[in-house]
N, C-alpha and C positions, 0 to 999 in steps of 0.2 A: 630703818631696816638694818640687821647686825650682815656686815661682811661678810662673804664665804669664798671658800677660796674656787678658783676660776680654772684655766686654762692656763693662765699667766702663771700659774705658782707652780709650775714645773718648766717655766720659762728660764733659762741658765742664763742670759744676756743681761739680768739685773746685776749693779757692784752697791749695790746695797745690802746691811745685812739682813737676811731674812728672819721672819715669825718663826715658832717656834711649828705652828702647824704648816707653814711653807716647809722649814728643813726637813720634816719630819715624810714629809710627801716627796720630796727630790730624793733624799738617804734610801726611803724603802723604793723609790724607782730603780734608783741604781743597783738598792740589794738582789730586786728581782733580774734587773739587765746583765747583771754578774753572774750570776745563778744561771740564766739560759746558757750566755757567751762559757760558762766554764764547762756547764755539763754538754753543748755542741764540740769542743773542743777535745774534749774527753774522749767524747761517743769516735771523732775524726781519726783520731789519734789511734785506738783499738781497733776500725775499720781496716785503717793503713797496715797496721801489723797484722793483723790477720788476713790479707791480701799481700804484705809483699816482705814479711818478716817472720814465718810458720813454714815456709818451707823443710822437708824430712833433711834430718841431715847427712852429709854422706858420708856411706860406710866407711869410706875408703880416708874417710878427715875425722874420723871420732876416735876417741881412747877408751879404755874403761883401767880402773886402778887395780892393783896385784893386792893391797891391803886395804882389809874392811874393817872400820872405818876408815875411810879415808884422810890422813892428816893434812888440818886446817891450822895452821900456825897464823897468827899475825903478820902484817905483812901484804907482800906475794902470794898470791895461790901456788901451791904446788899441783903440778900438772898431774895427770893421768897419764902414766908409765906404760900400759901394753895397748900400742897400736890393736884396734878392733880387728881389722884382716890379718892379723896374728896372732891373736889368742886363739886360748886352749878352750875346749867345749866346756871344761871343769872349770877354768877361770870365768867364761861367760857365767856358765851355771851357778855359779859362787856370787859372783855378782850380783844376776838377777832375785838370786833367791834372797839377798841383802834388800834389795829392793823391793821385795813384795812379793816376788814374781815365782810362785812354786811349781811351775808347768812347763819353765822354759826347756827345753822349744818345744811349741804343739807340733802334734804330728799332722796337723792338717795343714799347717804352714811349710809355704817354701823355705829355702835357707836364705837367701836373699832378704824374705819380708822379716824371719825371726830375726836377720841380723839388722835391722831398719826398727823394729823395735829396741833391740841393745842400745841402738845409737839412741835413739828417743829418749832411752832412760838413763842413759850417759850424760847426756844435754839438760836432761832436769837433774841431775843430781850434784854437776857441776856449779848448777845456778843454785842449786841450796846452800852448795858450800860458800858460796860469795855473797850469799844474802847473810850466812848464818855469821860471818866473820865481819861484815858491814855495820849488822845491828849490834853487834859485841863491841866494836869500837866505839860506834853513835852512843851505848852505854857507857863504856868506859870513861870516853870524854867529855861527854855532857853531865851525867850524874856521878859519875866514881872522881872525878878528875885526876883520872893518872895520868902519872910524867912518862915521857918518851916512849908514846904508843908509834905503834909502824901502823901507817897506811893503809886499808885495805887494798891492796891492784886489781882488778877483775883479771884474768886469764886471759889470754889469747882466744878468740872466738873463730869456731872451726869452720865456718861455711859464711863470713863477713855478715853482712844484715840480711842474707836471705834466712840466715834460722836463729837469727838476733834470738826470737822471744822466745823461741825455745830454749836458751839458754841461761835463761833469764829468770830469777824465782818470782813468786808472785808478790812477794812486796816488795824489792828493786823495779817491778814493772810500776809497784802504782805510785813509785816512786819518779820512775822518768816520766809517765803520763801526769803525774803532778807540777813534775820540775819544767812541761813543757805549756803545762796553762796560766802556773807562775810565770813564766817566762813572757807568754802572751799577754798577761795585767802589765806586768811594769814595761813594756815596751810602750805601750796606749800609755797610761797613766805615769808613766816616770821620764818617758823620753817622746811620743807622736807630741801629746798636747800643749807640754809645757814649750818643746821647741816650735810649735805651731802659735802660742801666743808670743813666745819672746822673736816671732820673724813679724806678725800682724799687731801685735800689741789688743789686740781682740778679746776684751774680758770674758766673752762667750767660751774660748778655750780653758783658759784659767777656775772659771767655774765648773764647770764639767771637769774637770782634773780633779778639783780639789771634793765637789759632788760625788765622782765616782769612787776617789778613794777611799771616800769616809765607806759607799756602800760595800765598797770589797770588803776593808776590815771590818767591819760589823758584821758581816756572809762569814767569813774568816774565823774571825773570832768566837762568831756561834757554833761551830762545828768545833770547835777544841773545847769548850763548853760541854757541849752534846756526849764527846769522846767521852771526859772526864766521867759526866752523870752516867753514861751506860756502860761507861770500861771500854768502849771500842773506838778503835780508831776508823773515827768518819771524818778527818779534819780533811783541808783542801789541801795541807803539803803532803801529808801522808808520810811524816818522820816519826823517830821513834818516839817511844812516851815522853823520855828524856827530857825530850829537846820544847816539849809541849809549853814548859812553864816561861821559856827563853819567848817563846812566840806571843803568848798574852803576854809579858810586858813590852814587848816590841810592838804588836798590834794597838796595845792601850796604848802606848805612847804615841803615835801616829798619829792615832785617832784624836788626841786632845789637839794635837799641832796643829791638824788640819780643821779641826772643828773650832780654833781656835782664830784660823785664817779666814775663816768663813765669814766668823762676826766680826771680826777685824777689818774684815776688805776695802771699806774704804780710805782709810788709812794705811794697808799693810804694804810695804813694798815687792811688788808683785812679781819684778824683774827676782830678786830677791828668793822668793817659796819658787819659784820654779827653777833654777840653781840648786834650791836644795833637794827636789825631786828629783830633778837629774845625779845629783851627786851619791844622793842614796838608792834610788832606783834605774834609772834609765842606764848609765854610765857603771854601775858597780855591783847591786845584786844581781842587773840581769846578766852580766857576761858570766857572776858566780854558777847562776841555775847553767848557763850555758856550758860550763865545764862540768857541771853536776851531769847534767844528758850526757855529756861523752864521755865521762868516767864510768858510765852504765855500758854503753855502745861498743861495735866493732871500731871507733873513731878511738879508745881507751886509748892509752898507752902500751899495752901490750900490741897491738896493732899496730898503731899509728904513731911511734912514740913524738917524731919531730912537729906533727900537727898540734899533739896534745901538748908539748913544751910551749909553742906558741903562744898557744891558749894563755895559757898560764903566764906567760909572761905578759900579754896585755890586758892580761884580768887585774894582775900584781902592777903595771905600773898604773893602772887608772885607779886601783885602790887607793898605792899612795899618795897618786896627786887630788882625788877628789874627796879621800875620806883622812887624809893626814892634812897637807899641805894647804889644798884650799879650804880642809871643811873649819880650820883654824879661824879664816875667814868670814865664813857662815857663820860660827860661833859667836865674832865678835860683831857682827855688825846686828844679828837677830837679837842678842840680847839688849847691844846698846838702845836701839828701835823700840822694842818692847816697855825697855827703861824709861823713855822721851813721851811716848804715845800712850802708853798707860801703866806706869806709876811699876812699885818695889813689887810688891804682890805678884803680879802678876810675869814681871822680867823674872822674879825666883825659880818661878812654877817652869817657866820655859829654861830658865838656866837646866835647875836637876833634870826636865828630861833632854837635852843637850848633851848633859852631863851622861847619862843613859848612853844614848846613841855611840856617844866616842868611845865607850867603854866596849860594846856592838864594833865600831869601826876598827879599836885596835886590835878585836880577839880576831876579825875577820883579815884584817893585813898579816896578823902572826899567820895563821892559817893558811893563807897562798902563798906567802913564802916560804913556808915548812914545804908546801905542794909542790913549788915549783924547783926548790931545791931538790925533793927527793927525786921527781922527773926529772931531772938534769943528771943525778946521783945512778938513777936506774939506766939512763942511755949510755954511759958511762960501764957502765958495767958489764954493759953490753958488750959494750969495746975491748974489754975485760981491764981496762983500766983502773978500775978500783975491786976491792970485795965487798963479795956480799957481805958482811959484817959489818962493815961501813953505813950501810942504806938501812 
């Protein structure tokens, strides 16, 4: 009788390496366990805002701008100049009719609701402007590569998280509800499992770590795929085009290390791959996505500036120490291992994507220190201690 596979071959408690029709059945379990976990997460995510982040925002905290268009320099946003409960009906009017709006005010509206509209479309137009100047940098820097771009800052947000998402354009939104389901993979996958096998030494964790990631980036990397073939962006980060090509070679890279780990496992140093999960995901990209949500947030820096330096500096030293200082470490001892346990060929194959990754790790170190200096530059300024020309 020929074999078939059972019950057991989505068993994760084997340190053997698996058939190719076992991987092949564990990958697509996880592709699907990823796929529900992301699109619940998603669906949680837009409930909450729409319950406790849609509130109208108040007249009495909204602006509208004196000039249309409104200038979006690089940078800082510059603010909206005429307090709403003091504009002129000609400056509303000028406004709304900027915005679409050729009716304003109906005569069947109160003054109160037409002025609750103004704000409505104050609050979206704000957020256009900080989408429109986010995606223009994400171009800039990712495919133009120019030098000494200034920061996007979101604005001060007028009414804190009760009218967060109205503030909010619609691709910064599927931006933070992306950054926070990323957020939720590498906490399980880069930091619950791998710290759960290195306290029990329970290859049952280590497998399912190494299982799960492969299914995320396969989910992952089909939807940057999908974007590419239809023009539209369906991918799970929800960044700009740009930034699309940076992700499939990070994703394929991943992928090979982990699928690499897989058939490798009884030999592979297992204390080892999970150090390196930590150091790339649990420990470093997720505190990144975690200042990415509050660079979106009333938590911004406009807001919040001394919460959001924080950030930044514990994002900045775990960078250094886990993607400079120790990942040197990782470097050497992965490839020595590789080298011993199976031959040139293959210690190559892991050196270049190594070699990848730190290239990944030092564009991300430049990156938070540029961040955390400008944050420190802008509270500063605050103080009026420097100029803005400085920052």
């Amino acid at each position: 009788m020929t074999n078939r596979p059972t019950t057991s071959a989505v068993d994760f408690t084997s340190s053997r390496a698996p058939s190719i029709d076992e991987f092949a059945l564990k990958v697509v379990f996880m592709l699907i366990v990823w796929a529900c976990l992301l699109a619940f997460v998603n669906k949680l995510c837009q409930a909450v805002a729409r319950k406790f982040w849609s509130y109208p925002v108040p007249i009495t905290s909204a602006s509208i701008p004196s000039k249309l268009p409104h200038p979006n320099p690089q940078g800082s946003a510059v603010s909206f100049d005429i307090p709403l409960m003091q504009a002129t009906d000609e400056q509303i009017g000028a406004f709304m009719k900027f915005r679409g709006c050729e009716t304003w005010p109906d005569e069947n509206q109160s003054r109160d609701i037409a002025l609750r509209q103004v704000a409505h479309a104050a609050a979206e137009y704000k957020g256009f402007l900080y989408e429109e100047r986010t995606m223009k940098w994400i171009d800039d820097h990712f495919r133009l590569r120019l030098p000494k771009l200034k920061y996007p800052y979101v604005d001060s947000h007028w009414n804190g998280w009760s009218s967060f998402w109205i503030e909010t354009g619609e691709h910064i939104r599927n931006m933070f509800l992306s950054s926070v389901a990323v957020l939720f993979e590498h906490c399980i996958n880069g930091l619950m499992l791998p710290v759960c096998y290195l306290i029990t030494h329970n290859d049952a964790y280590l497998n399912v770590c190494l299982y799960s990631e492969v299914g995320y980036m396969v989910y992952a990397t089909m939807w940057i795929i999908i974007s590419y073939v239809y023009n539209k962006d369906v991918t799970v980060e929800q960044m700009h085009r740009s930034v699309w090509p940076l992700l499939l070679v990070h994703h394929i890279s991943s992928l090979i290390l982990c699928i690499g780990c897989i058939y490798c496992i009884e030999l592979a140093p297992k204390e080892l791959i999970c150090w390196v999960l930590l150091a790339l995901l649990g420990l470093t990209s997720s505190l990144h996505y975690v200042g990415q949500i509050l660079d979106f947030s009333p938590f911004a820096q406009a807001n919040k500036p001394w919460l959001r330096m924080s950030a930044h500096i514990v994002c900045l030293c775990s960078q250094i120490v886990f993607r400079m200082i120790y990942w040197l470490h990782i470097v050497y001892m992965t490839v020595t291992h590789t080298l011993e346990a199976h031959g040139t060929q293959l210690a190559t194959l892991v050196l270049i994507i190594l070699v990848l990754f730190t290239v990944f790790n030092a564009d991300f170190v430049k990156f938070h220190y540029k961040a955390t200096m400008g944050c420190w530059l802008k509270i500063q300024q605050g103080k009026r201690l420097v100029k803005p020309k400085d920052l």
